[in-house]
Backbone as XML, in Angstrom:
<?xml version="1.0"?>
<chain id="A" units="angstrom">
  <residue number="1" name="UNK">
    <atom name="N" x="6.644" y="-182.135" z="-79.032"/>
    <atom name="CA" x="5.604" y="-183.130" z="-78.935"/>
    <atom name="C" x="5.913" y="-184.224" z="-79.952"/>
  </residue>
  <residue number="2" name="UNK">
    <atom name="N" x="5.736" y="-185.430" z="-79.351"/>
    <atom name="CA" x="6.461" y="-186.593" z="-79.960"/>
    <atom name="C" x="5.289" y="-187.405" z="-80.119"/>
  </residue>
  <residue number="3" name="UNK">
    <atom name="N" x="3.801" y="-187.097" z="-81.302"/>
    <atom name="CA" x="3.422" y="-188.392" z="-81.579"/>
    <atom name="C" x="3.572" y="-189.364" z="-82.136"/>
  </residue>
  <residue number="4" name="UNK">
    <atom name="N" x="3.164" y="-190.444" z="-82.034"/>
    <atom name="CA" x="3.267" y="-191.707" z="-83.158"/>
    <atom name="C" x="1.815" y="-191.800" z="-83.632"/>
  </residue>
  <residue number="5" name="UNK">
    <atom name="N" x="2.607" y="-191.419" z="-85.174"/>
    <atom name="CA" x="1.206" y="-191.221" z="-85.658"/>
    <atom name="C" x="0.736" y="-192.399" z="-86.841"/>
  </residue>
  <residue number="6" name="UNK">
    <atom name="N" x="-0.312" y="-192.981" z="-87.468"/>
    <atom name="CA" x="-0.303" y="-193.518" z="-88.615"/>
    <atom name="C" x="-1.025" y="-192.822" z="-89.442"/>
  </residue>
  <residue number="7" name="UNK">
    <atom name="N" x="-0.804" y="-193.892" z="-90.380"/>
    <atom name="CA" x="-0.943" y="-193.080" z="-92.043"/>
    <atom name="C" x="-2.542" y="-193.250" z="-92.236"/>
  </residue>
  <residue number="8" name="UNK">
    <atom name="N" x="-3.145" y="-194.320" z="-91.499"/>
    <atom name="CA" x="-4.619" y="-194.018" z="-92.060"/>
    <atom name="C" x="-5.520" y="-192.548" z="-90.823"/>
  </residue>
  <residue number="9" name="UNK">
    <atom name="N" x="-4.676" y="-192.179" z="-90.042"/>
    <atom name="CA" x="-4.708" y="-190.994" z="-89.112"/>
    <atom name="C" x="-4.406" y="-189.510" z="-90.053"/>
  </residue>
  <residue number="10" name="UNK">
    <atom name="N" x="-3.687" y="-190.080" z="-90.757"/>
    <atom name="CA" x="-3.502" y="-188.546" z="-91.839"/>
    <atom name="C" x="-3.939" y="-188.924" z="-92.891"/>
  </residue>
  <residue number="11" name="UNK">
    <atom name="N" x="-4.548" y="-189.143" z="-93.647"/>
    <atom name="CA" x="-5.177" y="-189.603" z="-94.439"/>
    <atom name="C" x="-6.665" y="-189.579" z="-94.260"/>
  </residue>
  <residue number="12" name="UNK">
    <atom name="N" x="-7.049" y="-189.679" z="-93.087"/>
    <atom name="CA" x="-8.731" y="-189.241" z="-92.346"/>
    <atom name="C" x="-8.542" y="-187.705" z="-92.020"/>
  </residue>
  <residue number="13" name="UNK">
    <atom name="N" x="-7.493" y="-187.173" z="-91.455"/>
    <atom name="CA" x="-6.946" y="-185.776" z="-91.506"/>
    <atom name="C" x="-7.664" y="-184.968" z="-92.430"/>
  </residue>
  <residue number="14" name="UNK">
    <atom name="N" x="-6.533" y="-185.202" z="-93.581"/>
    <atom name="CA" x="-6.365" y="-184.876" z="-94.715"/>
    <atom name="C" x="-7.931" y="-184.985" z="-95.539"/>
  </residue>
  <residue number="15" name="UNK">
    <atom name="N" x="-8.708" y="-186.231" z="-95.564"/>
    <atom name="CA" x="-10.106" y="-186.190" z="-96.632"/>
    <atom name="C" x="-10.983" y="-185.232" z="-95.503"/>
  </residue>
  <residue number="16" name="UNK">
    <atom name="N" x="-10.741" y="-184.783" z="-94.238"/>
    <atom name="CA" x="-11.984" y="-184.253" z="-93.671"/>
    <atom name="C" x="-11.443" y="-182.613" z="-93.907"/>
  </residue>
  <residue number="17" name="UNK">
    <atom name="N" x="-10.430" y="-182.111" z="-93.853"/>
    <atom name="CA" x="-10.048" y="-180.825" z="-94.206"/>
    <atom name="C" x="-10.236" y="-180.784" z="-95.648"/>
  </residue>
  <residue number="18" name="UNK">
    <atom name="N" x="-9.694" y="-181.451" z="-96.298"/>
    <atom name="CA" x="-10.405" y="-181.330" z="-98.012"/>
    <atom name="C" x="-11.820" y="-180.704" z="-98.171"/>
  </residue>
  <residue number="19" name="UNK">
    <atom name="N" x="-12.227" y="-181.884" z="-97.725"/>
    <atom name="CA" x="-13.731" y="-181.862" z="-97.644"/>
    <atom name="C" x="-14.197" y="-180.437" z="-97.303"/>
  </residue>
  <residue number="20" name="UNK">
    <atom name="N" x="-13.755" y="-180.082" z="-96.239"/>
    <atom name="CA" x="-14.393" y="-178.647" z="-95.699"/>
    <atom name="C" x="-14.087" y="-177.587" z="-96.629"/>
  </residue>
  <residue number="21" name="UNK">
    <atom name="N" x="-12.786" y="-177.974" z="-97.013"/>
    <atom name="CA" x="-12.344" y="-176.470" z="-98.185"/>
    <atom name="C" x="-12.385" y="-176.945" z="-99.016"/>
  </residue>
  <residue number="22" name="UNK">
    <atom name="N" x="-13.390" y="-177.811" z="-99.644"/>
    <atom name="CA" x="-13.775" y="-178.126" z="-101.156"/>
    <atom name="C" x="-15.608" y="-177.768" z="-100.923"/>
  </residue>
  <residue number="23" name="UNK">
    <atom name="N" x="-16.034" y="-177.851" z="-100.292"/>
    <atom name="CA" x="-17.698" y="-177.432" z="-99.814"/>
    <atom name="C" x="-18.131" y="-176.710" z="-98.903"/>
  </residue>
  <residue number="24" name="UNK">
    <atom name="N" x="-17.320" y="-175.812" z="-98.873"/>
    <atom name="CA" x="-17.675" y="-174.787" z="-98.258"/>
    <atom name="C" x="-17.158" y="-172.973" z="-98.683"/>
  </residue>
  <residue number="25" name="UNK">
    <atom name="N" x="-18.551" y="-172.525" z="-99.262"/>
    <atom name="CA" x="-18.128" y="-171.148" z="-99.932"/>
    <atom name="C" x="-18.727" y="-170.285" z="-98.488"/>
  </residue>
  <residue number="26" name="UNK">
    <atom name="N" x="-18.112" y="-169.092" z="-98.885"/>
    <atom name="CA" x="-18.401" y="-167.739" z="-97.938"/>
    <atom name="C" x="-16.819" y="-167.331" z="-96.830"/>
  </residue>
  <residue number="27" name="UNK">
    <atom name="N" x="-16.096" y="-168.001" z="-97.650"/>
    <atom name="CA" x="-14.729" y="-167.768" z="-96.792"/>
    <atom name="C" x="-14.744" y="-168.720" z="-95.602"/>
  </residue>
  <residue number="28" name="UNK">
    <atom name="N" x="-13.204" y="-167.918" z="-94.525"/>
    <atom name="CA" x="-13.041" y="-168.528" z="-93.182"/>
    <atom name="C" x="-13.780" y="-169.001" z="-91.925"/>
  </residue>
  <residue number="29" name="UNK">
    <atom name="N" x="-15.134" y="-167.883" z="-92.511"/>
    <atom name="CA" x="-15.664" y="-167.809" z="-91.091"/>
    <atom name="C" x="-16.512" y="-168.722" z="-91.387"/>
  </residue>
  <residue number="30" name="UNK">
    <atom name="N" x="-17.439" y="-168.959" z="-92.731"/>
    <atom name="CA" x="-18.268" y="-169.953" z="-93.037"/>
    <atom name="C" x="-17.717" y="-171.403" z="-92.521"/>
  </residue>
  <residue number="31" name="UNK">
    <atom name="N" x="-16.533" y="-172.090" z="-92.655"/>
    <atom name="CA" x="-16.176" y="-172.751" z="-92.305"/>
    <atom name="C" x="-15.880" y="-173.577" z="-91.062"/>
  </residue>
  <residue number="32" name="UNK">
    <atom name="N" x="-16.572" y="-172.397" z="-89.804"/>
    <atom name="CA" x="-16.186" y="-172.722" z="-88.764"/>
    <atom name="C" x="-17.099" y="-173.824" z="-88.112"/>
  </residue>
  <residue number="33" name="UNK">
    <atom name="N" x="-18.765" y="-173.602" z="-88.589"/>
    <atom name="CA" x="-19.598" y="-174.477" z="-87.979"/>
    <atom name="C" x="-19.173" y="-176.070" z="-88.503"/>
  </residue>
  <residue number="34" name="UNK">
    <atom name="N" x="-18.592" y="-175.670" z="-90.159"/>
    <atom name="CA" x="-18.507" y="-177.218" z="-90.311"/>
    <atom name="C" x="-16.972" y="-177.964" z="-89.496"/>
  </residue>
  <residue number="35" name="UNK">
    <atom name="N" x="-16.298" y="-177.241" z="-89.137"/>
    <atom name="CA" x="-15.043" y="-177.537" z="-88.749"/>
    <atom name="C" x="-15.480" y="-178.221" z="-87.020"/>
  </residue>
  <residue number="36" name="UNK">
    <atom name="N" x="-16.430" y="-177.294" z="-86.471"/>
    <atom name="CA" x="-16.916" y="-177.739" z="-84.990"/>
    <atom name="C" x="-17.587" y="-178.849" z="-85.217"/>
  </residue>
  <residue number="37" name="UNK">
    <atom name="N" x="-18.677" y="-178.764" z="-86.032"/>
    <atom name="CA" x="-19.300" y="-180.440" z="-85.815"/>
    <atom name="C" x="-18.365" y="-181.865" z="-86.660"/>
  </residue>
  <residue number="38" name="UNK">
    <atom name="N" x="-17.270" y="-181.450" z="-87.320"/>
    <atom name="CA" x="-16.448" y="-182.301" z="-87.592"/>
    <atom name="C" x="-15.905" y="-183.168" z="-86.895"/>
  </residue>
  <residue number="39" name="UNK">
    <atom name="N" x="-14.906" y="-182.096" z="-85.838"/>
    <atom name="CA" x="-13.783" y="-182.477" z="-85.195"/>
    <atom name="C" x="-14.258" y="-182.743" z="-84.111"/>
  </residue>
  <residue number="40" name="UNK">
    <atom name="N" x="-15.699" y="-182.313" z="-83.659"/>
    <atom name="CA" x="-16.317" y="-182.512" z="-81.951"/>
    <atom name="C" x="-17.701" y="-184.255" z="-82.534"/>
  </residue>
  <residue number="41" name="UNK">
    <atom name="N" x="-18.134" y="-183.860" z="-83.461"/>
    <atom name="CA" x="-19.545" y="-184.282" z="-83.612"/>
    <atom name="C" x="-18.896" y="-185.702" z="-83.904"/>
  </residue>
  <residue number="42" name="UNK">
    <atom name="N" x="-18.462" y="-185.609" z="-85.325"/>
    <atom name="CA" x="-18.331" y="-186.423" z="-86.292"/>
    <atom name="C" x="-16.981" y="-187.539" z="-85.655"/>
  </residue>
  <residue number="43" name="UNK">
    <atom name="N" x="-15.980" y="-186.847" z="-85.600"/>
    <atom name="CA" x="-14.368" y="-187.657" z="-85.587"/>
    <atom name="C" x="-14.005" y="-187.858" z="-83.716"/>
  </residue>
  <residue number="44" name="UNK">
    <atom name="N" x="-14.995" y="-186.950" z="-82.853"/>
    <atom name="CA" x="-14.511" y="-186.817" z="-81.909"/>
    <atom name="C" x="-12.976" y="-186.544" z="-81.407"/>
  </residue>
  <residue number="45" name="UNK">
    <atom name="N" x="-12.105" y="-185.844" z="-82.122"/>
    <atom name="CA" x="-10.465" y="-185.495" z="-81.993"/>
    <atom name="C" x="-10.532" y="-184.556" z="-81.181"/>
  </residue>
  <residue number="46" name="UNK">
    <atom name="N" x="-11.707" y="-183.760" z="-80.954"/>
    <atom name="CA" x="-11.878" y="-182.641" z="-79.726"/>
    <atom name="C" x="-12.643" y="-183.027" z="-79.014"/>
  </residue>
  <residue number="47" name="UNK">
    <atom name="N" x="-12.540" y="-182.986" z="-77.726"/>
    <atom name="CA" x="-13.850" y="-183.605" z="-77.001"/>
    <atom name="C" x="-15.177" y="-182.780" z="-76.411"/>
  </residue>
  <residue number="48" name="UNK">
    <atom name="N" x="-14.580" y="-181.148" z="-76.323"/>
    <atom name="CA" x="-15.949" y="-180.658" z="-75.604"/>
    <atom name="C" x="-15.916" y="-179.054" z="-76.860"/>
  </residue>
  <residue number="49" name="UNK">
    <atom name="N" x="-17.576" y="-178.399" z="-76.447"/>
    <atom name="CA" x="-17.182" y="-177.183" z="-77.645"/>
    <atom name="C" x="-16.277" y="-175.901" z="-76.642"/>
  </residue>
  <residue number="50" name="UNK">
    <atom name="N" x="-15.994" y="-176.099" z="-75.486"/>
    <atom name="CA" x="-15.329" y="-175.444" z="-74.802"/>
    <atom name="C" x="-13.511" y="-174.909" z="-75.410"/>
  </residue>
  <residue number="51" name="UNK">
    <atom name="N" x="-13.233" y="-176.437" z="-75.742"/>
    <atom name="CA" x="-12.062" y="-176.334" z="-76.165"/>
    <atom name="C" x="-11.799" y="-176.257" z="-77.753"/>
  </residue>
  <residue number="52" name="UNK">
    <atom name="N" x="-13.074" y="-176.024" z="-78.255"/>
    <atom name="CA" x="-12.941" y="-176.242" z="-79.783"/>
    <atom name="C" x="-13.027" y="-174.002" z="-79.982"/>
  </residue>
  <residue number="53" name="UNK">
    <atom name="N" x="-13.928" y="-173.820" z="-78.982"/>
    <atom name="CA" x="-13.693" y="-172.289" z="-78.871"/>
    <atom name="C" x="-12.450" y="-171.662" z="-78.659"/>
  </residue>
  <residue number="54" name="UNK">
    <atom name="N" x="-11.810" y="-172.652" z="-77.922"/>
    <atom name="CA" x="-10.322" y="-171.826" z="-77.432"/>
    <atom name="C" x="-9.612" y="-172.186" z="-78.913"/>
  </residue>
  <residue number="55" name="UNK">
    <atom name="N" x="-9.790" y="-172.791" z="-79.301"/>
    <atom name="CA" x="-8.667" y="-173.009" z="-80.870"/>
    <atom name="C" x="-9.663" y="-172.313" z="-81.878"/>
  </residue>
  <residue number="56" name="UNK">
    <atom name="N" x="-10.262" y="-171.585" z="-82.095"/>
    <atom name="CA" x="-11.214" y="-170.564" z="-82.477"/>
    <atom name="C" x="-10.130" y="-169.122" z="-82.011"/>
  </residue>
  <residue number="57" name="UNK">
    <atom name="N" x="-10.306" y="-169.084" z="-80.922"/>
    <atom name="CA" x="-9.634" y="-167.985" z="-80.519"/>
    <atom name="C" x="-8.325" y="-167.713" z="-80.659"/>
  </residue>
  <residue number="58" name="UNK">
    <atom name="N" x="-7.619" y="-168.450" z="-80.582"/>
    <atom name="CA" x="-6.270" y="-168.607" z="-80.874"/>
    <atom name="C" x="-5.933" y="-168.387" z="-82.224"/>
  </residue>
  <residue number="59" name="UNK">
    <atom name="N" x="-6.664" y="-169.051" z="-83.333"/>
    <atom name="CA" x="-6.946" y="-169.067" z="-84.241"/>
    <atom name="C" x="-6.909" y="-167.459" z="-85.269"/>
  </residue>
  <residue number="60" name="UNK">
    <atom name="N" x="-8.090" y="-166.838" z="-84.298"/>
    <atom name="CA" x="-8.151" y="-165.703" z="-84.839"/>
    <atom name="C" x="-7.273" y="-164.603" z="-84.222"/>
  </residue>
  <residue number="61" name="UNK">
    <atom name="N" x="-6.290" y="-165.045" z="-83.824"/>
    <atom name="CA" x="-5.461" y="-164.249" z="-83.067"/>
    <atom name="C" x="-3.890" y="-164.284" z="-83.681"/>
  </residue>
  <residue number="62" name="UNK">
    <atom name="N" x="-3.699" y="-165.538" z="-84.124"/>
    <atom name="CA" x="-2.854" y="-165.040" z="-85.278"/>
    <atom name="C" x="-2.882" y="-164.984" z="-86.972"/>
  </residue>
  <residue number="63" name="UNK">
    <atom name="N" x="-2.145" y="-163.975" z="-87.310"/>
    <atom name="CA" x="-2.560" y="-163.156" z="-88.758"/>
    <atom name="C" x="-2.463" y="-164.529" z="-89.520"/>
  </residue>
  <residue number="64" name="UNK">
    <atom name="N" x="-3.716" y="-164.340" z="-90.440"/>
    <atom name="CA" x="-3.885" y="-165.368" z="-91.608"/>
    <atom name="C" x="-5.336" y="-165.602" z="-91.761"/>
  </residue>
  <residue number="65" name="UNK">
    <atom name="N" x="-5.665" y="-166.550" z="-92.683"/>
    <atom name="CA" x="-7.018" y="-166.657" z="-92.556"/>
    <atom name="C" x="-7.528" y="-168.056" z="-91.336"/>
  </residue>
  <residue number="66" name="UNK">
    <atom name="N" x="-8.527" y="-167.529" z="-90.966"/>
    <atom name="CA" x="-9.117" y="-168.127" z="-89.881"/>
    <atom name="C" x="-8.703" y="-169.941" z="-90.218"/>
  </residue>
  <residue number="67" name="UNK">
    <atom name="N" x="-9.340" y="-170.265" z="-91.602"/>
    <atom name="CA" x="-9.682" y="-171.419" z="-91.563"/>
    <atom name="C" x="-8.587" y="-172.256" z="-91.576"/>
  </residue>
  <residue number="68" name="UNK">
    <atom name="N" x="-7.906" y="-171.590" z="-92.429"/>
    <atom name="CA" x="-6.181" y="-172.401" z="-92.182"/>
    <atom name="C" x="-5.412" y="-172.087" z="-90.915"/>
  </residue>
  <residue number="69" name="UNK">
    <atom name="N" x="-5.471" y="-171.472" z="-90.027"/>
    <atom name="CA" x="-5.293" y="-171.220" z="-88.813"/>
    <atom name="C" x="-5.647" y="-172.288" z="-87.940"/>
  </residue>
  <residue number="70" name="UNK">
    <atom name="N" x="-7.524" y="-172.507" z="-88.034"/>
    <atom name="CA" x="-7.928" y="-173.264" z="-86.754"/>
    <atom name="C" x="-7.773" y="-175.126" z="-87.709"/>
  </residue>
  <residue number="71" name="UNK">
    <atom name="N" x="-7.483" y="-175.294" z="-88.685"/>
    <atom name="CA" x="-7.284" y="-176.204" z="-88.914"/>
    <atom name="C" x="-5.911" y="-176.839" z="-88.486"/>
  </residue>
  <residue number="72" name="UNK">
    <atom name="N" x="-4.929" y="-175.944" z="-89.118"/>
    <atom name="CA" x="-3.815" y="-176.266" z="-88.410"/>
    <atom name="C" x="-3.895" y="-176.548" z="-87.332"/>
  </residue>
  <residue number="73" name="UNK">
    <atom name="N" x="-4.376" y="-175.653" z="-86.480"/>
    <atom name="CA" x="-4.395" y="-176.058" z="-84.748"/>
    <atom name="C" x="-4.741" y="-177.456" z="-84.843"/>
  </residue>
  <residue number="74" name="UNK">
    <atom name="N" x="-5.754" y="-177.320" z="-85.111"/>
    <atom name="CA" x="-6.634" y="-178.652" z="-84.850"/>
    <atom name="C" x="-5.565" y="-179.948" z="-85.112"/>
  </residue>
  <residue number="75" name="UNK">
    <atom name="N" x="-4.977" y="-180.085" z="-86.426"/>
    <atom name="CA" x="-4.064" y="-180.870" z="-86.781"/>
    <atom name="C" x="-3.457" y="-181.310" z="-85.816"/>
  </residue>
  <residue number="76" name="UNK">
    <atom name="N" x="-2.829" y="-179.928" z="-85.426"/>
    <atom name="CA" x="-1.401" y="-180.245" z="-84.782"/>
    <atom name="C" x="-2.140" y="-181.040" z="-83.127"/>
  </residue>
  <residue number="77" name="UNK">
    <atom name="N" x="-3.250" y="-180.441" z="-82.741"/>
    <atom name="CA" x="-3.768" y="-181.345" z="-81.303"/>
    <atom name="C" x="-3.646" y="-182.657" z="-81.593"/>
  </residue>
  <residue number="78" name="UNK">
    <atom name="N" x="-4.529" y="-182.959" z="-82.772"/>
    <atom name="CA" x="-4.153" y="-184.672" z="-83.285"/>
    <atom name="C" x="-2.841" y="-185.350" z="-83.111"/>
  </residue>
  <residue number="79" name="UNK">
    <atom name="N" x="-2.238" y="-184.656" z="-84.035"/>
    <atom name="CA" x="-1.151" y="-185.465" z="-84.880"/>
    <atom name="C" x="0.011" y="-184.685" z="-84.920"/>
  </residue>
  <residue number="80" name="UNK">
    <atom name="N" x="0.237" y="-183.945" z="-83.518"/>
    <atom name="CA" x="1.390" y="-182.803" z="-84.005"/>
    <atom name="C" x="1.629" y="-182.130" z="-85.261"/>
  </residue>
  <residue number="81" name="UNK">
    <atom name="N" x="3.143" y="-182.200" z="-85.414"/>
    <atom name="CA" x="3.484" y="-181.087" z="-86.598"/>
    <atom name="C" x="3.133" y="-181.670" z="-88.070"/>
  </residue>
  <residue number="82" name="UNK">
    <atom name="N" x="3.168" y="-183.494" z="-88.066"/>
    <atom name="CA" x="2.542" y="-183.712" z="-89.318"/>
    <atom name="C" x="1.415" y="-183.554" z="-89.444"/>
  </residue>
  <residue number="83" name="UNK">
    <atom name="N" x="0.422" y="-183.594" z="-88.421"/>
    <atom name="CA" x="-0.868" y="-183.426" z="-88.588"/>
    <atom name="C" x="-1.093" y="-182.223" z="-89.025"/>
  </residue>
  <residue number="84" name="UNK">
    <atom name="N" x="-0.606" y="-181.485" z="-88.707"/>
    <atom name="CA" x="-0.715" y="-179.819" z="-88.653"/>
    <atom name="C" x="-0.763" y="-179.749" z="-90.150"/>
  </residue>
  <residue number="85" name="UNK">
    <atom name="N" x="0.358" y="-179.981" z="-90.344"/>
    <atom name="CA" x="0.899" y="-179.754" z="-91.863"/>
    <atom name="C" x="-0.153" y="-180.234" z="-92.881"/>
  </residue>
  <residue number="86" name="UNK">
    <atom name="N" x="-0.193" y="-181.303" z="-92.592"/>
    <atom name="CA" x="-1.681" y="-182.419" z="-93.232"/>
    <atom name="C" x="-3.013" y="-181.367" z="-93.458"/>
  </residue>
  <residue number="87" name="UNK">
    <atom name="N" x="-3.444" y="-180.797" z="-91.654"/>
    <atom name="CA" x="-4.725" y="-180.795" z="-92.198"/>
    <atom name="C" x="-4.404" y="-178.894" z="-92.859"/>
  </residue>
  <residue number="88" name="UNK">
    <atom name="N" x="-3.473" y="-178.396" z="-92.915"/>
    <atom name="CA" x="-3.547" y="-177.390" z="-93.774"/>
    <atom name="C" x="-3.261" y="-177.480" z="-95.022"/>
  </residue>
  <residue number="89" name="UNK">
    <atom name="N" x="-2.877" y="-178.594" z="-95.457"/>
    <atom name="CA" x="-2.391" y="-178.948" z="-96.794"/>
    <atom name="C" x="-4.154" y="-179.214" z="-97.469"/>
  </residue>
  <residue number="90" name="UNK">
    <atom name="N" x="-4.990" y="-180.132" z="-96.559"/>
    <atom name="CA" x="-6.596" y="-180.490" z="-97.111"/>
    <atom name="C" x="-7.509" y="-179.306" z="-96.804"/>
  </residue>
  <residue number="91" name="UNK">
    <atom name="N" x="-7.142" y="-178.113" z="-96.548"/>
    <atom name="CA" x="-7.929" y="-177.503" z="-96.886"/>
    <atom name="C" x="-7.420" y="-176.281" z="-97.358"/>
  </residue>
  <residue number="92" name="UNK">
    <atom name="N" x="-6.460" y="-176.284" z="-97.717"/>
    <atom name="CA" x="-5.728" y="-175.118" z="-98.629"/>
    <atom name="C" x="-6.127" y="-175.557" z="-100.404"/>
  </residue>
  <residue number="93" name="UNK">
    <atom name="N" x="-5.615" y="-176.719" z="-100.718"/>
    <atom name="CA" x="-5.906" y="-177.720" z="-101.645"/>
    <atom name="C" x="-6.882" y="-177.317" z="-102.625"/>
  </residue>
  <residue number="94" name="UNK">
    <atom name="N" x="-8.468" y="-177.765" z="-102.043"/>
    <atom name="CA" x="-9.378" y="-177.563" z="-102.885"/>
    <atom name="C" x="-8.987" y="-176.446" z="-103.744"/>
  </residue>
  <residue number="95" name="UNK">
    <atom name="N" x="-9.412" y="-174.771" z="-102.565"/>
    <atom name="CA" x="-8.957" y="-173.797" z="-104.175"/>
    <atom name="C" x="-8.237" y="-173.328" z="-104.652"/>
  </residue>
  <residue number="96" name="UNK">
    <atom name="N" x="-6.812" y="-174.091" z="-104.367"/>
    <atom name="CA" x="-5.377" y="-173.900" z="-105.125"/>
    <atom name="C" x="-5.725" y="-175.074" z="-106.293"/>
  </residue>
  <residue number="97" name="UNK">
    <atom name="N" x="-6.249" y="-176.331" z="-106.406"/>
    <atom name="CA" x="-7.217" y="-176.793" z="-107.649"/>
    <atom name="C" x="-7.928" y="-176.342" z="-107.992"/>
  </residue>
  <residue number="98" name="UNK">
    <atom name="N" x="-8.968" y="-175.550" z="-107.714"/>
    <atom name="CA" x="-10.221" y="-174.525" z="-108.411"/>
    <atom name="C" x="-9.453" y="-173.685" z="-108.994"/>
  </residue>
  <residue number="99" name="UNK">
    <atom name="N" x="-9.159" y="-172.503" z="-108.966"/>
    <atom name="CA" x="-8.212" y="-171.455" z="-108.980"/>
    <atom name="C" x="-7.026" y="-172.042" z="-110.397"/>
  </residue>
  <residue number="100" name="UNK">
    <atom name="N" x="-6.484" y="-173.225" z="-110.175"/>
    <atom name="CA" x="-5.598" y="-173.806" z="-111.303"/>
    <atom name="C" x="-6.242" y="-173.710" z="-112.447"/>
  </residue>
  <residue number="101" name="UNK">
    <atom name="N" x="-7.518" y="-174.503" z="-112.146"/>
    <atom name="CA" x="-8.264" y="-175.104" z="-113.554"/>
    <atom name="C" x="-8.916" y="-173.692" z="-113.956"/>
  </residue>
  <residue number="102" name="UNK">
    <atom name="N" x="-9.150" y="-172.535" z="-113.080"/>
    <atom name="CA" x="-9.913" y="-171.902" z="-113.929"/>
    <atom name="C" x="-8.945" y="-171.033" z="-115.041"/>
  </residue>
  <residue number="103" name="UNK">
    <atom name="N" x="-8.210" y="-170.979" z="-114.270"/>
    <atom name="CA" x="-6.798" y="-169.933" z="-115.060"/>
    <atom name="C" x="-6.001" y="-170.461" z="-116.474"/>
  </residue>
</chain>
């Protein structure tokens, strides 16, 4: 998959996956409502909750944690493999910074 992507496209990526894994405690699964009204409500990058379930499922189907799973997906629907990369980089982030500073 060959998108052409721009930089203010990963960069909106990137602050909305932050965002989710910087404000949001209770783990993977907590994360999921804010991830659906994000990417469906907010950014529209998914268009129905039909298909935001199937990358849910997929999601939890391969080993890892959910949230970096369905984010990636999500990415990669956007913005292919940089996107991918992107939006697991913004929400891995936050508590690989939490986690730094506390140590």
């Amino acid at each position: 998959m060959n998108k052409k992507v721009n930089l203010k496209l990963l960069i909106e990526i990137f602050t909305t996956f932050f965002k989710i894994g910087a404000f949001t405690f209770g783990g993977g699964y907590a994360m999921i409502p804010l991830i659906e009204r994000e990417v469906i409500t907010n950014k529209g990058w998914i268009k129905n909750e039909e298909e935001i379930i199937d990358v849910f499922a997929v999601a939890e189907s391969i080993p890892g944690a959910i949230a970096i799973n369905s984010s990636t997906f999500v990415g990669y629907k956007i913005a292919g493999r940089i996107g991918a990369i992107t939006a697991a980089c913004g929400v891995i982030l936050p508590s690989f910074i939490i986690i730094n500073l506390l140590c």
